[in-house]
TIVO-2410 file (N, C-alpha, C; in nm, 3 decimals):
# residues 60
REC num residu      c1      c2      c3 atome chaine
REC   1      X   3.605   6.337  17.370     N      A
REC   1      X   3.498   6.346  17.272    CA      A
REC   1      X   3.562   6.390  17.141     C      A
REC   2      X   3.504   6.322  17.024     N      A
REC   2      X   3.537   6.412  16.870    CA      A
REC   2      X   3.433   6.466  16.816     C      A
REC   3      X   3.490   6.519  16.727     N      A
REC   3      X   3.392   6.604  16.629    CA      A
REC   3      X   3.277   6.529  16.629     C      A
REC   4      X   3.230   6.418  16.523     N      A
REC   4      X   3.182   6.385  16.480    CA      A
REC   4      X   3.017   6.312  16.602     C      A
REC   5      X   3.082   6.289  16.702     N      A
REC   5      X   3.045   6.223  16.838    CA      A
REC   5      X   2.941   6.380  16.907     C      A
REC   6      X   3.031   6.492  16.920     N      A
REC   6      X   2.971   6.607  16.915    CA      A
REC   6      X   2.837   6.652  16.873     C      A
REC   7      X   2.890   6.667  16.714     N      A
REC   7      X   2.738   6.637  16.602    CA      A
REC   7      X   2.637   6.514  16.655     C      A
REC   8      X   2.640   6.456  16.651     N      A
REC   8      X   2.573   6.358  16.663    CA      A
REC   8      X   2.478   6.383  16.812     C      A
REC   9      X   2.588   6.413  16.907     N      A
REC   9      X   2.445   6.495  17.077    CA      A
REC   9      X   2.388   6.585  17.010     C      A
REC  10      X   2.442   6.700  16.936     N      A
REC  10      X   2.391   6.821  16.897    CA      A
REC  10      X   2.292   6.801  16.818     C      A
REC  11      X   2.255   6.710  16.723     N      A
REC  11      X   2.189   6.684  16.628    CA      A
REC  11      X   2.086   6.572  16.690     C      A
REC  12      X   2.087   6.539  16.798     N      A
REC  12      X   2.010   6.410  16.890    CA      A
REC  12      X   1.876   6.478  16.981     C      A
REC  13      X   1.767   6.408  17.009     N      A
REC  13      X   1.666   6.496  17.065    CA      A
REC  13      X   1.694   6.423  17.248     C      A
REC  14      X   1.744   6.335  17.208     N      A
REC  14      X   1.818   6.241  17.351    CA      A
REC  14      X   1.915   6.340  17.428     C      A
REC  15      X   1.877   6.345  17.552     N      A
REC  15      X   1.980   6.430  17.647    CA      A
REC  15      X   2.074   6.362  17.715     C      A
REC  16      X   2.201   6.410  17.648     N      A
REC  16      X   2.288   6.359  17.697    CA      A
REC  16      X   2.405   6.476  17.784     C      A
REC  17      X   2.440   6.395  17.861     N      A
REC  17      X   2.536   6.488  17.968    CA      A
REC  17      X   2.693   6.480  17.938     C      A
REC  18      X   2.742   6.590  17.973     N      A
REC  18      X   2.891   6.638  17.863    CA      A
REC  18      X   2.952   6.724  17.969     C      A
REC  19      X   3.079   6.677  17.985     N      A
REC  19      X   3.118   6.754  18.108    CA      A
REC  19      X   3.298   6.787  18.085     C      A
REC  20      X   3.322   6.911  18.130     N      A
REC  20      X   3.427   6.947  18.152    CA      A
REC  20      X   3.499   7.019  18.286     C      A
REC  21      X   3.640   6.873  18.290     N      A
REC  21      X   3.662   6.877  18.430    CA      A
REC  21      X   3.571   6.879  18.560     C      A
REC  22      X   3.506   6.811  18.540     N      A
REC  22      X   3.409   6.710  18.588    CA      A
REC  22      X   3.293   6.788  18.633     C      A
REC  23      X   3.296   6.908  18.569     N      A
REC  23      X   3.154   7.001  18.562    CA      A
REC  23      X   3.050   7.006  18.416     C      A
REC  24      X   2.946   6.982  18.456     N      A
REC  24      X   2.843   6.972  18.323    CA      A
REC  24      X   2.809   7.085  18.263     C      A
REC  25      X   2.819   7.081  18.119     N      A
REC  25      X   2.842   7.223  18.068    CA      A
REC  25      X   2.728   7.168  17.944     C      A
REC  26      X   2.700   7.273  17.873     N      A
REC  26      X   2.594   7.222  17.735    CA      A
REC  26      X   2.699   7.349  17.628     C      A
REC  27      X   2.706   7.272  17.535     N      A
REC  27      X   2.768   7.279  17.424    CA      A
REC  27      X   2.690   7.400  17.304     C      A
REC  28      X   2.755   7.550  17.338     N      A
REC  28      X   2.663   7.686  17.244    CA      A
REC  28      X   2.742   7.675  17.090     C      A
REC  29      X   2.839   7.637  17.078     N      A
REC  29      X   2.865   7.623  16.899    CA      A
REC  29      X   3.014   7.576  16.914     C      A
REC  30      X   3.061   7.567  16.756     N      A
REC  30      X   3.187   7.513  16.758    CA      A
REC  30      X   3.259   7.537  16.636     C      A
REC  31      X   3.363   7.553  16.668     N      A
REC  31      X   3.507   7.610  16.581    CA      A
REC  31      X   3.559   7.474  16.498     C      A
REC  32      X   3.501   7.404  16.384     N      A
REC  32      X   3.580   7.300  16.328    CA      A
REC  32      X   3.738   7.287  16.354     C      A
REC  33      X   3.735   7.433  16.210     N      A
REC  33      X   3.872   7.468  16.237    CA      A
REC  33      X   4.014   7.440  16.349     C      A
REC  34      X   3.956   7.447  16.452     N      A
REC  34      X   4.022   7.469  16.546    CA      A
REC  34      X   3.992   7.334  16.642     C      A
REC  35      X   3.887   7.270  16.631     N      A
REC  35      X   3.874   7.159  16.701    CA      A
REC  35      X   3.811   7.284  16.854     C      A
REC  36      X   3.732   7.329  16.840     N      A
REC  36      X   3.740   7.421  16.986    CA      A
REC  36      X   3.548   7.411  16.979     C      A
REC  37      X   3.529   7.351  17.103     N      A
REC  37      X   3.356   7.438  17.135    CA      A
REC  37      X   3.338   7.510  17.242     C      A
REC  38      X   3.220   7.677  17.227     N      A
REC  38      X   3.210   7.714  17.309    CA      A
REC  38      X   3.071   7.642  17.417     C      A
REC  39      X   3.104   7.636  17.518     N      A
REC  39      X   3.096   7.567  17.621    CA      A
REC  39      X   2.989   7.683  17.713     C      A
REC  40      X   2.889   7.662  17.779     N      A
REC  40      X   2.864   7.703  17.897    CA      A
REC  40      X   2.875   7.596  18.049     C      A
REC  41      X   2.861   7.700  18.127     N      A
REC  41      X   2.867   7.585  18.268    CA      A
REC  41      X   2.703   7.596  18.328     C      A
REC  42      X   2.654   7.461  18.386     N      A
REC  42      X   2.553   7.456  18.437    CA      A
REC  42      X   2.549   7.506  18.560     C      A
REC  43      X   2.628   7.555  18.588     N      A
REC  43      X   2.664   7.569  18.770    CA      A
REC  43      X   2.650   7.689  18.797     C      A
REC  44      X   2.686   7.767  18.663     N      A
REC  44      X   2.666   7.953  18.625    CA      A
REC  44      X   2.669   7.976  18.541     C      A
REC  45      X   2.703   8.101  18.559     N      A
REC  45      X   2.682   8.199  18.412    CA      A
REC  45      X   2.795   8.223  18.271     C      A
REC  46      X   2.914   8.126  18.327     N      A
REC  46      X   3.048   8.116  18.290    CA      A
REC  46      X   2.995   8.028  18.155     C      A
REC  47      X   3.110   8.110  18.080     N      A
REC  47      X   3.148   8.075  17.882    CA      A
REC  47      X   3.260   8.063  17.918     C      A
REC  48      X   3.328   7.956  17.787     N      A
REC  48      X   3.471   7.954  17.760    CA      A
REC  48      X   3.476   7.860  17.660     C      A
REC  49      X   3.597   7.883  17.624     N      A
REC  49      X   3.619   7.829  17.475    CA      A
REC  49      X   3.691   7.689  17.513     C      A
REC  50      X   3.641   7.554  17.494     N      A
REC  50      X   3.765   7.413  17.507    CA      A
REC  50      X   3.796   7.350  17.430     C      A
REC  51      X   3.902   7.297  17.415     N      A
REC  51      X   3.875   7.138  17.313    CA      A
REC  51      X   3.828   7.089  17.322     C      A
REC  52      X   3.768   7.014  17.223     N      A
REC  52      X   3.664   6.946  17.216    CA      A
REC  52      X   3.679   6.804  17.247     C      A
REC  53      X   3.848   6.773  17.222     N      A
REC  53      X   3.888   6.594  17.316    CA      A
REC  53      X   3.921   6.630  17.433     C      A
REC  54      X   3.867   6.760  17.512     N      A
REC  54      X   3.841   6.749  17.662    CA      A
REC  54      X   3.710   6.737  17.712     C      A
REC  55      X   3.577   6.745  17.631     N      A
REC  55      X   3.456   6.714  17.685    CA      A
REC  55      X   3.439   6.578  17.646     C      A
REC  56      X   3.390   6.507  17.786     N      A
REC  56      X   3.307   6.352  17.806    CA      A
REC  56      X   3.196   6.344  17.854     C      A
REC  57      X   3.170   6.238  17.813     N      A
REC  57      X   3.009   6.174  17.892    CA      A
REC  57      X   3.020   6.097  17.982     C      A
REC  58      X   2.961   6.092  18.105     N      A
REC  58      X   2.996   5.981  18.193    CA      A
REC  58      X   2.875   5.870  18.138     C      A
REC  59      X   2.922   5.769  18.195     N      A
REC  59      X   2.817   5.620  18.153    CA      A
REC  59      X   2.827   5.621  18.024     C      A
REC  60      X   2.964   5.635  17.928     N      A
REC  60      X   2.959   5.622  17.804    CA      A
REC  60      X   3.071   5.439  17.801     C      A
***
């Protein structure tokens, strides 16, 4: 995923699914700078900080 692709879910009323390492996470803010978003996991209660050309969409 890039930046711009990012913006665009974030800014979308369409739900789309975004996953890291093949767990679905929803996207709490993001570090331009750094190319970094913080990330939650749907699975729990777990935060962490990723790159952002490591989150995908499947069926994209």
């Amino acid at each position: 995923m890039n930046l711009d692709r990012i913006y665009t879910v974030l800014n979308n009323d369409k739900k789309v699914d975004i996953y890291y390492h093949e767990r679905p996470v929803w996207v709490q803010g993001i570090n331009e700078n750094e190319q970094m978003a913080k990330v939650g996991f749907v699975d729990n209660f777990e935060e962490k900080d990723v790159f952002i050309k490591d989150l995908y969409e499947r069926n994209v």
